[in-house]
C-alpha positions in Angstrom: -22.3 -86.7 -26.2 -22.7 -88.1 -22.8 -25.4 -90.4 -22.9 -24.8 -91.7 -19.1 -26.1 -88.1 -18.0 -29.8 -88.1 -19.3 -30.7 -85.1 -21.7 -32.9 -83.1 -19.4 -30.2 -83.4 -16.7 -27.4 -82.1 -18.9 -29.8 -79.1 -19.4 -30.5 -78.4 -15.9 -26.6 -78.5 -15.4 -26.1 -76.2 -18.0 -28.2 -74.1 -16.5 -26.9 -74.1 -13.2 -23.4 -73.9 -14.4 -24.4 -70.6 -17.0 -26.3 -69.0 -13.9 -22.9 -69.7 -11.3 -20.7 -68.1 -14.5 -22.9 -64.6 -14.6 -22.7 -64.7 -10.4 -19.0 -65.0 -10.0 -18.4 -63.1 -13.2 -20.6 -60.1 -11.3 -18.7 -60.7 -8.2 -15.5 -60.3 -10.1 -16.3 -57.4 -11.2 -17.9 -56.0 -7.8 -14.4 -57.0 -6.5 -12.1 -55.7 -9.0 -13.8 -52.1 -8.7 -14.0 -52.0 -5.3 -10.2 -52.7 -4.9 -9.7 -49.9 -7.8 -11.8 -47.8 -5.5 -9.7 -48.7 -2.7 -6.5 -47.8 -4.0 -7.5 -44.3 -4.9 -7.5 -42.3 -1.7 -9.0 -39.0 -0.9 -7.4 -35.8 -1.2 -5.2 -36.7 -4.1 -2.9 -38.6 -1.8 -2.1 -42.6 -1.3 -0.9 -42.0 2.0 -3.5 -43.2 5.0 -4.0 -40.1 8.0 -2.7 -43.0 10.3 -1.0 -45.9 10.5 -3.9 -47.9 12.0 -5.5 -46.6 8.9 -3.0 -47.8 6.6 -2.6 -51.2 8.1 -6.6 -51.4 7.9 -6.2 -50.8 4.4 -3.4 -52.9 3.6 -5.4 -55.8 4.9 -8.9 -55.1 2.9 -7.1 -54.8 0.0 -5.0 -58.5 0.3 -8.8 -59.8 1.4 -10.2 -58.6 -2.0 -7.4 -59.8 -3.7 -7.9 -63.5 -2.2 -11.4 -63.3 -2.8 -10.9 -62.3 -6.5 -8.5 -64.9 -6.7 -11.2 -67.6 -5.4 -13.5 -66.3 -8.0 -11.6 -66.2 -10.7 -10.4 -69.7 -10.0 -14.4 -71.2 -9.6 -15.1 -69.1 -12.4 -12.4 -70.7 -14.7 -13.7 -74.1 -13.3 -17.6 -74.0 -14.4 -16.7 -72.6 -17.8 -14.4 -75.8 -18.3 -17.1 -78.0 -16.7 -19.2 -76.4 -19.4 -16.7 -77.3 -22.3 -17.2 -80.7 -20.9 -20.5 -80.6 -20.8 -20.2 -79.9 -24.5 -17.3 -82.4 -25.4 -19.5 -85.1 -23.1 -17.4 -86.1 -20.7 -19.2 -83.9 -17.9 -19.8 -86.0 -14.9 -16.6 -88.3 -15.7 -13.6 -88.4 -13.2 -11.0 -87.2 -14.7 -9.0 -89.6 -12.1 -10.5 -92.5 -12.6 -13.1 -92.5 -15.2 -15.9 -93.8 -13.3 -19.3 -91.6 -13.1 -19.5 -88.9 -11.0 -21.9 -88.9 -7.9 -24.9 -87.0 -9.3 -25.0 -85.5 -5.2 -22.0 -84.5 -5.8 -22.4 -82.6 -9.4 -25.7 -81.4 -7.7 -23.7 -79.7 -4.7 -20.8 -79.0 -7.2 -21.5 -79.1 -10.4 -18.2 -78.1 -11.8 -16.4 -81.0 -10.1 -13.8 -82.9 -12.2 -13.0 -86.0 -9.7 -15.6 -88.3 -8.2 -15.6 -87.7 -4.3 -12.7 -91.3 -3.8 -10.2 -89.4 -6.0 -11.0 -86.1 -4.7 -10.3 -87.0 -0.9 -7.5 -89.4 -2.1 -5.5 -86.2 -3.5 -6.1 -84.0 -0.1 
């Protein structure tokens, strides 16, 4: 275990990081049926009254799909900060190895990179 993270601290991450799971994996969900709700249109028929309509349409739909996207991506990344919380190397850069700013795992707790190697790959 990770004994540069105190105990209790580990916990409250764990915490955040299990709360920030059941969100995004509720948004996901939210998401996913509304686009299923979406592509089923009334009267039987996929086809918008007008075009307007359908470029309205067309548009919501690629907006849920990049939101869904952005969830399931955060999503995948607390559940591996999790299994690193677990293996203890949360709060490690994966970059450099160096601790993690405790700001910084506060504000994102499922970082991987301390904030140097993080603005070093943008």
């Amino acid at each position: 275990m990770n004994r540069s993270i105190p105990a209790r601290e580990r916990a409250g991450y764990r915490q955040a990081l299990t709360q920030l799971i059941a969100r995004l994996s509720g948004t996901a969900t939210a998401l996913e049926e509304e686009a299923a709700l979406r592509g089923a249109a009334p009267g039987g028929t996929d086809a918008p009254a007008h075009e307007a309509d359908r470029a309205v349409r067309e548009s919501e739909e690629e907006l849920a799909r990049t939101l869904l996207g952005n969830e399931a991506h955060l999503l995948a990344e607390a559940s591996a900060a999790l299994e690193r919380l677990s293996a203890g190397t949360f709060g490690v850069c994966e970059a450099c190895g160096k601790a993690i700013a405790k700001a910084r795992l506060h504000a994102l707790p499922y970082a991987r990179t301390c904030t140097k190697c993080a603005s070093a790959t943008n």
